[in-house]
N, CA and C atoms as an extended XYZ file, in Angstrom:
426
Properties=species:S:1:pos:R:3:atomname:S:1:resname:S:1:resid:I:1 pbc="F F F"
N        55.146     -158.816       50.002 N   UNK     1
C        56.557     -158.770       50.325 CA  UNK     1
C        56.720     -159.401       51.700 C   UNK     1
N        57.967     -159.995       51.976 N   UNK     2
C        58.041     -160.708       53.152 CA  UNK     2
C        58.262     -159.793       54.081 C   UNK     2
N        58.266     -160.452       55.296 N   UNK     3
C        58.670     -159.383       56.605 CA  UNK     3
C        59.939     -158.900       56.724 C   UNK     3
N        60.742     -159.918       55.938 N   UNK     4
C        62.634     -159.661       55.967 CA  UNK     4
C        62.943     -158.596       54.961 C   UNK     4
N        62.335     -158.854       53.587 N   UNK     5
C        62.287     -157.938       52.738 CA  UNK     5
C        61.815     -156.220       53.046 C   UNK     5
N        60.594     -156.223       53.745 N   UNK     6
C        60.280     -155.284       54.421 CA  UNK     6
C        61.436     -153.990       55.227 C   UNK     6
N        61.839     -155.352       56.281 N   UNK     7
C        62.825     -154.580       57.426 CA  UNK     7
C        64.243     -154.382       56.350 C   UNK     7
N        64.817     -155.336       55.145 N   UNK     8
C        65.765     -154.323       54.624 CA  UNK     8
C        65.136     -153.070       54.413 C   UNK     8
N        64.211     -152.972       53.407 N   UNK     9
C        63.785     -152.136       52.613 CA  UNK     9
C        63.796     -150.613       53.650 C   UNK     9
N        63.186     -151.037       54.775 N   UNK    10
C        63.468     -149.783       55.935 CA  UNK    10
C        64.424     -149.501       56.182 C   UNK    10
N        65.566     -150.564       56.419 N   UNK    11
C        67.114     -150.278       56.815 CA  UNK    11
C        67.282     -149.134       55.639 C   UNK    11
N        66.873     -149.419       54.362 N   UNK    12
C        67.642     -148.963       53.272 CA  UNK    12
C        67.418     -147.351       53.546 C   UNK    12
N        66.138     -147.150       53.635 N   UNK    13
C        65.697     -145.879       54.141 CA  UNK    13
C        66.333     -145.265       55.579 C   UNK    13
N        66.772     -146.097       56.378 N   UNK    14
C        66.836     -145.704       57.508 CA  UNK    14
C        65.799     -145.186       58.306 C   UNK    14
N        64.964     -146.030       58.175 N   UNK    15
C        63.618     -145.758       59.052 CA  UNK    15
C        63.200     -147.243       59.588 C   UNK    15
N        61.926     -147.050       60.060 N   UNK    16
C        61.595     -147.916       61.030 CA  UNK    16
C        60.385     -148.756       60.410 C   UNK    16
N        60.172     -149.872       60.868 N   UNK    17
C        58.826     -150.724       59.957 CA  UNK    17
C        57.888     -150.838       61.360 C   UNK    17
N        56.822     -150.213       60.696 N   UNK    18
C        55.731     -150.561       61.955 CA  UNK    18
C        54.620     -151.026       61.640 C   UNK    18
N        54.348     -152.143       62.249 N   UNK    19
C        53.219     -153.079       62.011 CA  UNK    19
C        51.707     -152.556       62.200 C   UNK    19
N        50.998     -152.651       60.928 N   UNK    20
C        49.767     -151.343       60.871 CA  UNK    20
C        48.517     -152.583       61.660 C   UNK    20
N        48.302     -153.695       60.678 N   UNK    21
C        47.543     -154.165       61.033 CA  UNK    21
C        48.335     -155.824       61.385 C   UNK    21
N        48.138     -156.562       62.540 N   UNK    22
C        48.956     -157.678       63.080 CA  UNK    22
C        47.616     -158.698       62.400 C   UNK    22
N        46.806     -158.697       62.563 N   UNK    23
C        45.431     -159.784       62.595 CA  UNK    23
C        45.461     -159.824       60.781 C   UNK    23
N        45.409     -158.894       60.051 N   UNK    24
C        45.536     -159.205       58.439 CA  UNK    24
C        46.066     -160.251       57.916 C   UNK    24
N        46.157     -160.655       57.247 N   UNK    25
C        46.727     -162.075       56.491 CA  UNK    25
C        46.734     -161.315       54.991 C   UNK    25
N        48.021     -160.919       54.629 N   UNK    26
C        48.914     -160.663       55.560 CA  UNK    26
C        49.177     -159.669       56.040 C   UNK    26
N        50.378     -159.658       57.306 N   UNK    27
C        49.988     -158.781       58.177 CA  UNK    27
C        50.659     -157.091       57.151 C   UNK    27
N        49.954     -155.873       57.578 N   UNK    28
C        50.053     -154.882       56.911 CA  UNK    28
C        51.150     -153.801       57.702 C   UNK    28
N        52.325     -152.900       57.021 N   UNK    29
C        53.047     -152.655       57.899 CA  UNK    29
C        53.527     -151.396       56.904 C   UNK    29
N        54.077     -150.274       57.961 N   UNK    30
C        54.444     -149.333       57.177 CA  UNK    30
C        55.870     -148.759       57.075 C   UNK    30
N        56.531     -147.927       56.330 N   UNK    31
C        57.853     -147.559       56.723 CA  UNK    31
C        57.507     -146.641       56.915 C   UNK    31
N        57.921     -146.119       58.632 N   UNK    32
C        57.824     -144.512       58.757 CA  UNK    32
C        59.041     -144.598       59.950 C   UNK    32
N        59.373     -142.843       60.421 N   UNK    33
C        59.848     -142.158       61.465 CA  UNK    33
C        59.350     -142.964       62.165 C   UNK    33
N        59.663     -143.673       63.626 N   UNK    34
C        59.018     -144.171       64.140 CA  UNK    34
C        59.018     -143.100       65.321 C   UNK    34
N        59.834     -141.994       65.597 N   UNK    35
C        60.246     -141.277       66.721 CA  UNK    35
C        59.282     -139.904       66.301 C   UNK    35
N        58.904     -139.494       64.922 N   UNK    36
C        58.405     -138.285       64.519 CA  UNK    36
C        56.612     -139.036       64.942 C   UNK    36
N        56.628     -140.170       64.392 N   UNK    37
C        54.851     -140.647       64.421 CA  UNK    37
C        54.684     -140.444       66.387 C   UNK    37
N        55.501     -141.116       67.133 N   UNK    38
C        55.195     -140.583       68.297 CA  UNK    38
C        54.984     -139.819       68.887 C   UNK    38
N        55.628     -138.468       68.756 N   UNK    39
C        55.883     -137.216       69.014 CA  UNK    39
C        54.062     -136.178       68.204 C   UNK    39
N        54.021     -136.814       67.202 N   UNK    40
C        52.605     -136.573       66.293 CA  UNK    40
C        51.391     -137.011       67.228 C   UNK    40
N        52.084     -138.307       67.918 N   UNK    41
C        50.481     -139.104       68.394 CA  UNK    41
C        50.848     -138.158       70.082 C   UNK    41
N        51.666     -138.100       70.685 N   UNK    42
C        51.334     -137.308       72.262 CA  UNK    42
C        50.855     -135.885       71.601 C   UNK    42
N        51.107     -135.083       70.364 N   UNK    43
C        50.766     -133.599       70.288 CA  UNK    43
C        49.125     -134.115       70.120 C   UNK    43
N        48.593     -135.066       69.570 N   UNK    44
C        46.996     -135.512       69.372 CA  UNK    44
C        46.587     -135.646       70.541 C   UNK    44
N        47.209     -136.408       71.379 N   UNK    45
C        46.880     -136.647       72.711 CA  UNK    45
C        46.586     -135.192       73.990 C   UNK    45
N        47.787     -134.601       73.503 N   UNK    46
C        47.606     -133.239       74.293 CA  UNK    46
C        46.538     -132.391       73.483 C   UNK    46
N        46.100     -132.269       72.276 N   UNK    47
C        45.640     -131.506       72.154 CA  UNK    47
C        44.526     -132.329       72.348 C   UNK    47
N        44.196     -132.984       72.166 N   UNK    48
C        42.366     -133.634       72.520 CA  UNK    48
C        42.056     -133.360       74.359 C   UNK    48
N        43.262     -133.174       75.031 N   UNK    49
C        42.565     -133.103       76.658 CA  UNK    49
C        42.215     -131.762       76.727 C   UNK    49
N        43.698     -131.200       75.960 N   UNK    50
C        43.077     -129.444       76.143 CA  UNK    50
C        41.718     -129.170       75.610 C   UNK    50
N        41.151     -129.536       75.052 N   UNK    51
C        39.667     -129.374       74.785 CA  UNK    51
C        38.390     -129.760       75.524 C   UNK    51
N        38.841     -130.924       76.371 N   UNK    52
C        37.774     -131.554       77.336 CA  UNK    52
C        37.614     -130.926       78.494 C   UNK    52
N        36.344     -130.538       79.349 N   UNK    53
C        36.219     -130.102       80.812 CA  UNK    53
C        35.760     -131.375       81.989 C   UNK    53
N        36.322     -131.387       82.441 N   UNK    54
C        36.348     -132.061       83.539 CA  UNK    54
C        34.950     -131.685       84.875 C   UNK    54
N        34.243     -131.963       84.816 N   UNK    55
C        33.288     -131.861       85.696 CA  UNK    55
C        33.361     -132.153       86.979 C   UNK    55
N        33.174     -131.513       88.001 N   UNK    56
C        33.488     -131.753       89.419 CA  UNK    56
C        32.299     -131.025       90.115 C   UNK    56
N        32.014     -131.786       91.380 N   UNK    57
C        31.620     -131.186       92.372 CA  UNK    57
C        31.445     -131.056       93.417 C   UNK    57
N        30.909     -129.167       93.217 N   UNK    58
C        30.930     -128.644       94.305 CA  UNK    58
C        29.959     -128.743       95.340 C   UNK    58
N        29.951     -128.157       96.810 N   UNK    59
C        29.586     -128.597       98.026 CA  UNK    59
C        29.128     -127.344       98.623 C   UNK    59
N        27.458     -127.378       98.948 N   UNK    60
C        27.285     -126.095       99.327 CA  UNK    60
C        26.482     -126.738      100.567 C   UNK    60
N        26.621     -125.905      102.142 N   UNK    61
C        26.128     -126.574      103.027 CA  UNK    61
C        25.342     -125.557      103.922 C   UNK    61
N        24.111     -125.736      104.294 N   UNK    62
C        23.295     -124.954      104.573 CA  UNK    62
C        22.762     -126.023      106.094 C   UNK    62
N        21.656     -124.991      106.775 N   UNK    63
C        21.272     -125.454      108.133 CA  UNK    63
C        19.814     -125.089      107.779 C   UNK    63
N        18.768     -125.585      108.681 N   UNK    64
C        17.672     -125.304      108.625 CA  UNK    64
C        17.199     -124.324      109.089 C   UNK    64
N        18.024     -123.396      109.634 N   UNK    65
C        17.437     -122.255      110.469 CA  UNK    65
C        18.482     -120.891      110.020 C   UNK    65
N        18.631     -120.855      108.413 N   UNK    66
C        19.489     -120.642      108.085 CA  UNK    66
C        18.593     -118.896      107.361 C   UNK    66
N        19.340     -117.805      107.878 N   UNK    67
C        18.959     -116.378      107.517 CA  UNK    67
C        18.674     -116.476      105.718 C   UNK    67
N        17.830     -115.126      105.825 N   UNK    68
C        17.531     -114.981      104.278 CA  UNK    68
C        19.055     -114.934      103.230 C   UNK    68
N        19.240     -113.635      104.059 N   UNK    69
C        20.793     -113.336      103.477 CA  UNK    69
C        21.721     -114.334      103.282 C   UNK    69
N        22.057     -114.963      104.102 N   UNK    70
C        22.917     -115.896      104.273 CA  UNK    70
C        22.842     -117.066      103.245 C   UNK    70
N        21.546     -117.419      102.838 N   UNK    71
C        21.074     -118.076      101.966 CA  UNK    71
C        21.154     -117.582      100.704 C   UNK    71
N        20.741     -116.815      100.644 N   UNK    72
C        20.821     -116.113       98.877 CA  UNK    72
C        22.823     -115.612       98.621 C   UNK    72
N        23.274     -115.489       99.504 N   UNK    73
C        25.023     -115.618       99.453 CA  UNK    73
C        25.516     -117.065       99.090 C   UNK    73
N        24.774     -117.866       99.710 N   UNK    74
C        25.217     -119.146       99.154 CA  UNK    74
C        24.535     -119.635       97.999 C   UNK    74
N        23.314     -119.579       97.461 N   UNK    75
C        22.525     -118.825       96.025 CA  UNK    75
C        23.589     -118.237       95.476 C   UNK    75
N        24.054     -117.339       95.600 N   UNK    76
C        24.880     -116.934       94.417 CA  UNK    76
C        26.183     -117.414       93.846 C   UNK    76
N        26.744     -118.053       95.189 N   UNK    77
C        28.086     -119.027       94.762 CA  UNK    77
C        27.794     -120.266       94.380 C   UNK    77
N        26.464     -120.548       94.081 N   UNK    78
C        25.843     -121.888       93.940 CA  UNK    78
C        25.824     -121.490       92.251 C   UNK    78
N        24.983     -120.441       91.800 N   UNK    79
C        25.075     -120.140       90.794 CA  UNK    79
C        26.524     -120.125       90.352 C   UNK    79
N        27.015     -119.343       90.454 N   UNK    80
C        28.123     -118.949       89.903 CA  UNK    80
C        29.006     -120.607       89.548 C   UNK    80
N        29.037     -121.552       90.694 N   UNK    81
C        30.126     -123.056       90.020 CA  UNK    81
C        28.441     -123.827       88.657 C   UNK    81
N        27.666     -123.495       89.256 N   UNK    82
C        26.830     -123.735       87.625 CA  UNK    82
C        26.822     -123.397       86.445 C   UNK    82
N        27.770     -121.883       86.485 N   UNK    83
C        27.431     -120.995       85.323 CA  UNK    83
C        29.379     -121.824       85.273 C   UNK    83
N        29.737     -122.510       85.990 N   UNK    84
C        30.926     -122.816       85.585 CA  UNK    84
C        31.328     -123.850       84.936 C   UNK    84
N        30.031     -124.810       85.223 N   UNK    85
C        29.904     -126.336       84.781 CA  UNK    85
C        29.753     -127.300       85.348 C   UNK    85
N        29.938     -126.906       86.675 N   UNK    86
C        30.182     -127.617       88.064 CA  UNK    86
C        28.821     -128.173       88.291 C   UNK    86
N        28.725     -129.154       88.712 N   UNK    87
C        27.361     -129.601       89.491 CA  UNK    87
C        27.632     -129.397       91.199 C   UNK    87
N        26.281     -128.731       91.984 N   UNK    88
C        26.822     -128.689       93.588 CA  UNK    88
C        25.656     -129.339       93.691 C   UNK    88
N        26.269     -130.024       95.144 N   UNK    89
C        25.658     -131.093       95.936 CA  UNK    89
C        25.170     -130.058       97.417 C   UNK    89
N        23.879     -130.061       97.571 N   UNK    90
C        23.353     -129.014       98.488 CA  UNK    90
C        23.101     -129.590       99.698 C   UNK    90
N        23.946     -129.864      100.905 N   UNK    91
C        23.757     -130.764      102.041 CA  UNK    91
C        23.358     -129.770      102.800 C   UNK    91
N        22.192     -130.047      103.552 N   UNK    92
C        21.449     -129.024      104.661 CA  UNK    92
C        21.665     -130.470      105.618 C   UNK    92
N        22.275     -129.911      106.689 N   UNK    93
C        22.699     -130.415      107.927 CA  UNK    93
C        22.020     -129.938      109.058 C   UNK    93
N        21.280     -131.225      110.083 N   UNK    94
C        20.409     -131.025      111.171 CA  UNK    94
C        21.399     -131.262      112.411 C   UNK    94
N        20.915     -130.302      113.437 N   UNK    95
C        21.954     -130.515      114.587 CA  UNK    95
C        20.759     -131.238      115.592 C   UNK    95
N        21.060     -131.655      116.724 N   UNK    96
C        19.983     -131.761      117.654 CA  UNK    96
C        18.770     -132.046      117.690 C   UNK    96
N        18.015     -130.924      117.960 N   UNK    97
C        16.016     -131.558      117.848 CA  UNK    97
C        15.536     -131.438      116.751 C   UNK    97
N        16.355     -130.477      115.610 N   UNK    98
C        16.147     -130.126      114.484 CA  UNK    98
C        15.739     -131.572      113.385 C   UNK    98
N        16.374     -132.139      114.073 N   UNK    99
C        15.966     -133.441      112.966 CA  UNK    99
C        14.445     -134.217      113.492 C   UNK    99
N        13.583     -133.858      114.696 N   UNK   100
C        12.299     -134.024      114.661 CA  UNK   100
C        11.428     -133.185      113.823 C   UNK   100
N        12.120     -132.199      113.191 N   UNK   101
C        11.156     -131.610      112.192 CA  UNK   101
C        11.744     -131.455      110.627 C   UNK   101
N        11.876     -132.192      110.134 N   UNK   102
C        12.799     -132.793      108.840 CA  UNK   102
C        11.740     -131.600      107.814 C   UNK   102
N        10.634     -131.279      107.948 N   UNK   103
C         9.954     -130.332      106.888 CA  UNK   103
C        10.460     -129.048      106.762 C   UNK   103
N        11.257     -128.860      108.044 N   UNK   104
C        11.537     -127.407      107.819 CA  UNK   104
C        12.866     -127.174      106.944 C   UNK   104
N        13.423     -128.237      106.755 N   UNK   105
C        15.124     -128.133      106.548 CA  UNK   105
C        14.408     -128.538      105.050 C   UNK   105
N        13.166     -129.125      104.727 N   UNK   106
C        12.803     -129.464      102.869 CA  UNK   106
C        12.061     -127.827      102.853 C   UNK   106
N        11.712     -127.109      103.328 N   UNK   107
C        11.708     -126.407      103.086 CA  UNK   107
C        12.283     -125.368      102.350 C   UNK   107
N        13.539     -125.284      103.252 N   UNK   108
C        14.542     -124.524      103.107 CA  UNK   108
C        15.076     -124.713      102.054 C   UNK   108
N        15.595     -126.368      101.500 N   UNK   109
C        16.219     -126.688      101.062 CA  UNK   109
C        15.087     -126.234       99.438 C   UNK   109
N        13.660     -126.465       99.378 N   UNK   110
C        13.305     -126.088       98.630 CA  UNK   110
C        12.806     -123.879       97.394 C   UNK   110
N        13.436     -123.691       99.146 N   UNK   111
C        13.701     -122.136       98.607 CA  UNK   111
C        14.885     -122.116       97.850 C   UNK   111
N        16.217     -123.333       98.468 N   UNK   112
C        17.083     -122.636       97.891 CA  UNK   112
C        17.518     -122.848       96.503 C   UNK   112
N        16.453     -124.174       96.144 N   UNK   113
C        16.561     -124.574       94.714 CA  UNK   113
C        16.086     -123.522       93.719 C   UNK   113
N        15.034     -123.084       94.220 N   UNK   114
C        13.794     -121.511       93.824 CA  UNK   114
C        14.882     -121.074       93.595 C   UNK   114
N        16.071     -120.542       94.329 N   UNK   115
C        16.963     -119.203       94.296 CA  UNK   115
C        17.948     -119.726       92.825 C   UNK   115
N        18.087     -120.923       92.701 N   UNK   116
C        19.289     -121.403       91.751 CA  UNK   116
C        18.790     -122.179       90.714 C   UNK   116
N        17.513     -121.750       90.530 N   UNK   117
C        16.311     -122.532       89.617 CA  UNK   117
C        16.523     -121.711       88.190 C   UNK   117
N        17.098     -120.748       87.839 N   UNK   118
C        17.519     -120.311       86.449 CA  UNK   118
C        19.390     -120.515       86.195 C   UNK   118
N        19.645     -121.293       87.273 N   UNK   119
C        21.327     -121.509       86.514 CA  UNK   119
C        21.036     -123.072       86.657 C   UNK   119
N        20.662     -123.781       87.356 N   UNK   120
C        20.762     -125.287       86.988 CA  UNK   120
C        18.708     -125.846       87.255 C   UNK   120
N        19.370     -127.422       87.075 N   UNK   121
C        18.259     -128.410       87.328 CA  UNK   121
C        18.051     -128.846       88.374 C   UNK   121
N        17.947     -129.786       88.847 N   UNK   122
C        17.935     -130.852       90.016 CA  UNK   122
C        17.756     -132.066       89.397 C   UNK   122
N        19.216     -132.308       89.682 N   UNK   123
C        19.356     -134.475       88.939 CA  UNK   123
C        19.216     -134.932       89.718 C   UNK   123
N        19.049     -134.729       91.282 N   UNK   124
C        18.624     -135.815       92.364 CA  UNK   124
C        18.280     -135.009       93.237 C   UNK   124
N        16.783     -135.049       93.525 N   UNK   125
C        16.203     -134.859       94.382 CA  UNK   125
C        16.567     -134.903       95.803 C   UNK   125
N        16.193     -134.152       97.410 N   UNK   126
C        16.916     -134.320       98.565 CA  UNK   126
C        16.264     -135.527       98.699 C   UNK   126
N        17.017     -136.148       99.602 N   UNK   127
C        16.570     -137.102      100.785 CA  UNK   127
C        17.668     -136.930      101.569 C   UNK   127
N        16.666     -137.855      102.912 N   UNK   128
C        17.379     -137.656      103.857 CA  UNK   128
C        18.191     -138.989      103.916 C   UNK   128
N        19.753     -138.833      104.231 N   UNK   129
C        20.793     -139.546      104.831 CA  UNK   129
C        21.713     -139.076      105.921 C   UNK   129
N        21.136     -139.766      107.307 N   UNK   130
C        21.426     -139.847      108.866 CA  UNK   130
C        21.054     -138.406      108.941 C   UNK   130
N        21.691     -137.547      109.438 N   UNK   131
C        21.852     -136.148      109.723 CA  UNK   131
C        21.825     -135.198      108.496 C   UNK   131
N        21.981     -135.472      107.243 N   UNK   132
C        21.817     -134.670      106.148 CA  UNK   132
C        20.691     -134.769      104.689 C   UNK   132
N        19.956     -133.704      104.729 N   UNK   133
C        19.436     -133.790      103.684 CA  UNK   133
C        20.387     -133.192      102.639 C   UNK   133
N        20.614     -133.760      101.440 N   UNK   134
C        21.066     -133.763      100.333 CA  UNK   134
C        20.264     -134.040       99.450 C   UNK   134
N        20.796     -132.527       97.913 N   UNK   135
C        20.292     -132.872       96.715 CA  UNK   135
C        21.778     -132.397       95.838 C   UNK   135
N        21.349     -132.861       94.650 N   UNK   136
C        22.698     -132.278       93.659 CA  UNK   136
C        21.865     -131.753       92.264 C   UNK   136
N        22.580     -130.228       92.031 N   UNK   137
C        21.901     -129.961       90.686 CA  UNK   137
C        22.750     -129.791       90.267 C   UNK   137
N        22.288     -129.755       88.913 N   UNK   138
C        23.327     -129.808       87.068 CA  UNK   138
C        22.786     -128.785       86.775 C   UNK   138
N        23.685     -127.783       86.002 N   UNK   139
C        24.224     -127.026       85.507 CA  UNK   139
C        22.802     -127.017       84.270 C   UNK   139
N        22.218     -126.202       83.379 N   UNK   140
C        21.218     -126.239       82.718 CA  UNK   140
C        22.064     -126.156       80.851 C   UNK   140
N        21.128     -126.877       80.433 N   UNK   141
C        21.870     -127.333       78.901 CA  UNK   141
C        21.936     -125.626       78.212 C   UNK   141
N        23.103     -125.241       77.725 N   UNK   142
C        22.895     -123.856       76.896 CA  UNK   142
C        22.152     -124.545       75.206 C   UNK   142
């Protein structure tokens, strides 16, 4: 059927002709609502985001000379954005002379992975950049 034939045939209906496939020979086209199919395709749209999580992360910042306690408090809020989905990025920050002894702050930094070693992984290992050692762990596969 032609394209003119088509668009009566919709008039007749009072609906709308919408072009399914343009590249076909020939091209393929449908009569529908054109205002109800939209309204159909944003409720698909909304409902496919409501289902997705968005991953972000969080920032946990520690010192090298940093108390037991104090550490296992930040251990537990470390856990807790893991058990959320969150990946945290663990920046241990050197002040002063502290950065002539860079082992003590991998140290540290390696207790505190120990402490958060049953809620996530480690996807990147620390290193050091200028004044901060940084690592980031992921969340562990259920």
């Amino acid at each position: 059927m032609s394209s003119r034939e088509a668009q009566f045939k919709a008039n007749e209906y009072e609906m709308d002709l919408l072009c399914v496939a343009t590249n076909a020979n020939p091209p393929v086209c449908k009569i529908i609502n054109y205002s109800k199919f939209k309204f159909e395709q944003q409720k698909k749209a909304k409902e496919s985001k409501k289902n997705q999580h968005q991953t972000s992360i969080k920032e946990v910042q520690l010192t090298p000379r940093i108390g037991l306690h104090d550490m296992e408090t930040k251990a537990r809020n470390a856990v807790k954005f893991l058990s959320g989905g969150d990946k945290v990025k663990v920046a241990l920050r050197f002040k002063g002379r502290e950065l002539s002894h860079v082992e003590v702050g991998q140290e540290t930094m390696d207790k505190f992975v120990a402490l958060v070693a049953d809620a996530g992984t480690i996807e990147k290992p620390a290193t050091l950049d200028g004044k901060l050692l940084t690592a980031i762990l992921a969340p562990k596969k259920k």
